[in-house]
C-alpha positions in Angstrom: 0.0 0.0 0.0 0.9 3.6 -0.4 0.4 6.0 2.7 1.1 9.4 4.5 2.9 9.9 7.4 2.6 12.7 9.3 5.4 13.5 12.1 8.8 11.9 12.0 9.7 11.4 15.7 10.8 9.3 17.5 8.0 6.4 16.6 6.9 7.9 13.7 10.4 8.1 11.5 10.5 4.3 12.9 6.8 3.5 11.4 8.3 5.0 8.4 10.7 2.8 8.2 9.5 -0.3 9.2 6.9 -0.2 6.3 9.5 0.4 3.9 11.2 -2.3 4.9 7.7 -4.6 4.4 7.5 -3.6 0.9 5.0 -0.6 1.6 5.1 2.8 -0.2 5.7 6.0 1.9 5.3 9.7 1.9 6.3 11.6 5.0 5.8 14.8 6.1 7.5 16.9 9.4 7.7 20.5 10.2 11.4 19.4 10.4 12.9 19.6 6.9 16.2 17.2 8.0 13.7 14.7 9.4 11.9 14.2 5.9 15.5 14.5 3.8 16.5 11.5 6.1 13.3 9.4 5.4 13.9 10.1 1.1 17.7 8.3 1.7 15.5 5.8 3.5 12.9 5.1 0.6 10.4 7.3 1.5 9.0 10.2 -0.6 9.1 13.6 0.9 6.4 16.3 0.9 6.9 19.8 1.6 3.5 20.4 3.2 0.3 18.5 3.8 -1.0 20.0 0.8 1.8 18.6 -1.3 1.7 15.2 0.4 -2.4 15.0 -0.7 -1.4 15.1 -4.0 1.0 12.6 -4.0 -1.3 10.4 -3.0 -3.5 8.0 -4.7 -7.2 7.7 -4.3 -8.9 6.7 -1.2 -5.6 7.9 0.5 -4.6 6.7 3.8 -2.8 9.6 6.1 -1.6 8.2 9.5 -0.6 10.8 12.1 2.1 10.6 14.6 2.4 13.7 16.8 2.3 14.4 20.7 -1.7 14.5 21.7 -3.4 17.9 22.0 -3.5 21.0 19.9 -0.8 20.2 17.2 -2.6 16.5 16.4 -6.1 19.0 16.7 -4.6 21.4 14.1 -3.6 18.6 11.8 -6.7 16.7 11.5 -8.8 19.8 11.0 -5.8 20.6 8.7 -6.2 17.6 6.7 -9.9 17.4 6.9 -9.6 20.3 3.8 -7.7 18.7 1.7 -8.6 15.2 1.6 -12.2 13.8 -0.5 -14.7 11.8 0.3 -13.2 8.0 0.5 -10.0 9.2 2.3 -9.0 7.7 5.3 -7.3 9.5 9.2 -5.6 7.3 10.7 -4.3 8.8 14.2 -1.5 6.7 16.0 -0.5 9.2 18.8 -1.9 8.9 22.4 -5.2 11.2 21.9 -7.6 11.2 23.9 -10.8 8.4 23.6 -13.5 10.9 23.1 -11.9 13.4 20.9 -11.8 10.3 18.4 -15.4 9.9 18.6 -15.9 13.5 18.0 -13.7 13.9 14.9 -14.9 10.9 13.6 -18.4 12.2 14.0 -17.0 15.6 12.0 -15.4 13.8 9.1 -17.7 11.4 8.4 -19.9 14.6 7.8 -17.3 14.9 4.4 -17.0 11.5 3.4 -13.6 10.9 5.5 -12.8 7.7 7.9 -10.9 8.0 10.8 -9.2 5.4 12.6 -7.5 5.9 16.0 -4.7 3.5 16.7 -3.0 3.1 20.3 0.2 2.2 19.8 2.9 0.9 21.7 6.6 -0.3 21.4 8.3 3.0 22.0 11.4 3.5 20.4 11.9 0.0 19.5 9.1 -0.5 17.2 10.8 -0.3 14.2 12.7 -3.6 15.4 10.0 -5.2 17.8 7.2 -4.5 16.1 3.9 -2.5 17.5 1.4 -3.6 19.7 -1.6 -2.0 17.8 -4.9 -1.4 19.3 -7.4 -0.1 16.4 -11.0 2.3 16.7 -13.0 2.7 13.6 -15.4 1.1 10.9 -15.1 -2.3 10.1 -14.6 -2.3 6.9 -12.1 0.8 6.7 -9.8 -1.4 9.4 -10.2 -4.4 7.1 -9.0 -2.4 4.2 -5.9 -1.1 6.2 -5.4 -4.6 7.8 -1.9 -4.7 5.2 -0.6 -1.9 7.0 -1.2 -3.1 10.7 -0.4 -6.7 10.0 3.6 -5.5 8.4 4.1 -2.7 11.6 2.7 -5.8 14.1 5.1 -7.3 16.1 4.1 -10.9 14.5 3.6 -14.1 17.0 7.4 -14.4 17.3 8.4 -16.9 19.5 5.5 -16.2 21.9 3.3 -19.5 22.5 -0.2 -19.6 21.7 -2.3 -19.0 25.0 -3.3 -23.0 26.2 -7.1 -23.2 25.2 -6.9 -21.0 22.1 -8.3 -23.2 19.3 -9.3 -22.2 16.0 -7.5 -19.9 13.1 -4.9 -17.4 14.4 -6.7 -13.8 15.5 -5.3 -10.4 14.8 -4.6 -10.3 18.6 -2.3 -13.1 18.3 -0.3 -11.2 15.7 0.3 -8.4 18.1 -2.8 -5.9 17.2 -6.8 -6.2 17.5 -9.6 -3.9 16.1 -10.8 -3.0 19.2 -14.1 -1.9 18.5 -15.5 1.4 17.6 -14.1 4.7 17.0 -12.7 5.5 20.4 -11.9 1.9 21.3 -8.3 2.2 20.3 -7.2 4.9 22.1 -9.4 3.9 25.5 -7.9 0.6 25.5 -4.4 2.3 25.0 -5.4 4.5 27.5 -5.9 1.8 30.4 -2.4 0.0 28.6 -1.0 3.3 30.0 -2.8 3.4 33.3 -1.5 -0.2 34.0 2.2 0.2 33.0 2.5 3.3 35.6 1.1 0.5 38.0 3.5 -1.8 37.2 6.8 0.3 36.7 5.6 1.8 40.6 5.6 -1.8 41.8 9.2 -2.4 40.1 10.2 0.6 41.6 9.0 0.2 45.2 10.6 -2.9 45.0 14.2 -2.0 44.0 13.7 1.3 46.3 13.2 -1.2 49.4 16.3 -3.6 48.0 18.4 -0.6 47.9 17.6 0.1 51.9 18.4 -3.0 53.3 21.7 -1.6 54.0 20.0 1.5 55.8 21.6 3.0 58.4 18.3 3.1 60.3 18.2 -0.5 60.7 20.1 -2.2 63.8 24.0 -3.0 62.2 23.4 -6.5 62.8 20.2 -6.4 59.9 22.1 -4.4 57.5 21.8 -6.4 53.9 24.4 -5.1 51.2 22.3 -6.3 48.6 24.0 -6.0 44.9 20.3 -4.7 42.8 21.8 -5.2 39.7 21.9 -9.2 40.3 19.0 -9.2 41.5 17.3 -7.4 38.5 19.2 -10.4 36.5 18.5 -13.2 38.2 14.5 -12.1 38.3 15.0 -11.7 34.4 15.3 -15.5 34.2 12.1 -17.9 35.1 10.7 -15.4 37.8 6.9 -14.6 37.7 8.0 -11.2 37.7 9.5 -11.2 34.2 9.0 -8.4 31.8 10.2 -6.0 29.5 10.1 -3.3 32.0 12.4 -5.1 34.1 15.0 -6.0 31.0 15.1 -2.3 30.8 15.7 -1.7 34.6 18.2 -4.2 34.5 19.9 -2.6 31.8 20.1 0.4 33.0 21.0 -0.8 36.4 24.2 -2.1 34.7 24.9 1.2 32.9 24.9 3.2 36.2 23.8 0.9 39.6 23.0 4.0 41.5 20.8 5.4 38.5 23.1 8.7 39.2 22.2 10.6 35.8 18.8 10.6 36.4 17.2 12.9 38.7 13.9 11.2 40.0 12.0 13.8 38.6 8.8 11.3 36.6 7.2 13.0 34.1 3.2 12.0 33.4 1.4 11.6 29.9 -2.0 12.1 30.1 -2.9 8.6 30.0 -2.7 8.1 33.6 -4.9 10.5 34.2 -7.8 10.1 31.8 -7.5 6.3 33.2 -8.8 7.4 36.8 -11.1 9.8 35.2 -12.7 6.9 33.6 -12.5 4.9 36.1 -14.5 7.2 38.5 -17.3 8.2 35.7 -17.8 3.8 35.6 -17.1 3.7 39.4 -14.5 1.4 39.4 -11.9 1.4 42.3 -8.4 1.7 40.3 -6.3 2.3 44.2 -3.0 0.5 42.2 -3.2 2.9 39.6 -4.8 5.9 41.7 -1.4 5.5 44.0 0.9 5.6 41.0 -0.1 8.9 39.3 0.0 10.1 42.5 3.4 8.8 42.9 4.7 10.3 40.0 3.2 13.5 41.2 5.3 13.3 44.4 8.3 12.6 42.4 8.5 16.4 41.2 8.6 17.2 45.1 11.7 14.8 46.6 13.4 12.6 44.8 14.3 8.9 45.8 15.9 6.2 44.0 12.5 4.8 43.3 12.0 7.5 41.1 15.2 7.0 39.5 14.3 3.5 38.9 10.8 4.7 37.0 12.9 7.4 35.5 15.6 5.1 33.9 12.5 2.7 32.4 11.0 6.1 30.9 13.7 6.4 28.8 14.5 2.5 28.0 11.6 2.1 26.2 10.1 5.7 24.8 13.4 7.3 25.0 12.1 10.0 27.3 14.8 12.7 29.1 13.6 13.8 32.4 12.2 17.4 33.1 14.5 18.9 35.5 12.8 22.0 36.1 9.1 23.5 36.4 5.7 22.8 36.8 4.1 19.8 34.3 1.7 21.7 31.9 -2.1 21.4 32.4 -3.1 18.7 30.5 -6.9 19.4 28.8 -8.8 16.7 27.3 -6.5 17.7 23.7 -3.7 18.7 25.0 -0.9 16.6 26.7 2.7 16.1 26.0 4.4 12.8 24.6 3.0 10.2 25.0 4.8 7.0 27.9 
């Protein structure tokens, strides 16, 4: 297939790439001149503007935008909403929010124009892993785009089908799944987010209360000189406790074992938050994930190597750099920075 990209960052130059790399067709587009020039040595075709890119596309065209949530992604849609026909397909893969799809869906329909909101997830080692899609929309418009989630899916890999699973291989099993209705993608992404601060607070917790065992404020006879970087190995290997989170901690626990280059400062997304806010308009108690946005809240008040520890998985797998100074920005339903 032949498609637009919109925003060359740090997963969207990847997205680029990895559909090159499938055999797909590719015209970019980003504010950032140098960003597109490096995509055209890659395969890709440049455009100088969206209007440009529109007409180096064939009919129904399929745009896929990759840009921080909020008022840029906004801009863009409304943007491309002028310049696309009836038959055209949106496709937005950024971290917006769940009922800002609905409503732009809602508005482009109106012209003829699908949209399709995609949670995505594999950071800045998609273009080598693969992306854990989760897809909002029309039926038949995810159907027709199905070539373009099944090359940027992570595939089944050596992962082993679920015991009980019977029947013909699912999209889920692949690595992506139509969700449901526009919206679905992004509110399932949504709660992916809410969960993962969950679980990187447990990881960090964890290694924060290792770390102490040698505490001056225990008796001398309890001290434990416990070496963290082992024991992030050795949990790597047959523990229940495995994950990719906790490869990345390791790794970066070998790098630097007192996590000295990163401040404890955690940054938030968005995603955390519009998790508890749906979870209180359900009613539905969400105390793990309550306690970890809160957490990460904290975090910009004192610093401990807990933080450190959440910090140093930030950037392992979104490539994220720590804000070191300043309050976080309000984040409206449109408007929130990068996505975790």
């Amino acid at each position: 297939m032949r498609i637009g990209i919109v925003g060359l960052g740090r997963m969207g130059g990847n997205i680029a790439r990895r559909l090159i790399s499938r055999g797909h067709e590719t015209v970019v587009y980003d504010r950032r001149s140098e960003a597109v020039t490096e995509l055209g040595s890659a395969g890709a075709t440049g455009a100088s503007d969206l209007a440009d890119m529109v007409t180096k596309l064939d009919s129904p065209r399929a745009i896929w935008i990759m840009l921080p949530a909020g008022e840029i992604t906004e801009a863009t849609v409304q943007e491309l909403a002028d310049l696309l026909s009836p038959g055209d397909m949106l496709i937005d893969g950024g971290n917006s929010f769940w009922k800002d799809d609905i409503r732009r869906a809602g508005e482009l329909s109106e012209r003829g124009i699908s949209y399709v909101d995609v949670g995505t997830s594999g950071g800045i080692w998609g273009f080598e892993r693969g992306y854990c899609m989760m897809i909002g929309g029309e039926k038949s418009v995810v159907d027709h785009l199905d070539p373009i989630f099944e090359a940027l899916a992570p595939g089944r890999g050596d992962v082993p089908r679920t015991p009980g699973r019977t029947g013909a291989g699912a999209r889920s099993e692949e690595g992506y799944i139509h969700a449901g209705g526009n919206g679905a993608g992004h509110f399932v992404k949504m709660v992916h987010n809410g969960i993962e601060y969950g679980l990187m607070q447990a990881y960090a917790e964890g290694f924060d209360i290792l770390k102490n065992a040698a505490s001056d404020n225990l008796p001398a006879h309890e001290r434990l000189e416990i070496d963290v970087a082992e024991v992030a190995e050795v949990w790597r290997r047959g523990s229940v406790v495995t994950s990719w989170l906790l490869d990345l901690t390791a790794a970066a626990l070998v790098e630097d074992p007192g996590l000295g280059d990163f401040s404890g400062y955690v940054s938030d997304s968005g995603e955390g938050r519009w998790t508890i806010n749906a979870a209180i308009e359900e009613a539905v108690p969400a105390n793990v994930l309550s306690a970890a946005l809160y957490e990460r809240f904290r975090s910009r008040q004192e610093h401990s190597f807990a933080d450190r520890i959440l910090s140093a998985m930030r950037k392992g797998f979104g490539g994220h750099v720590e804000k070191t100074q300043g309050a976080e920005p309000p984040l409206r339903n449109i408007s929130s920075p990068a996505a975790d």
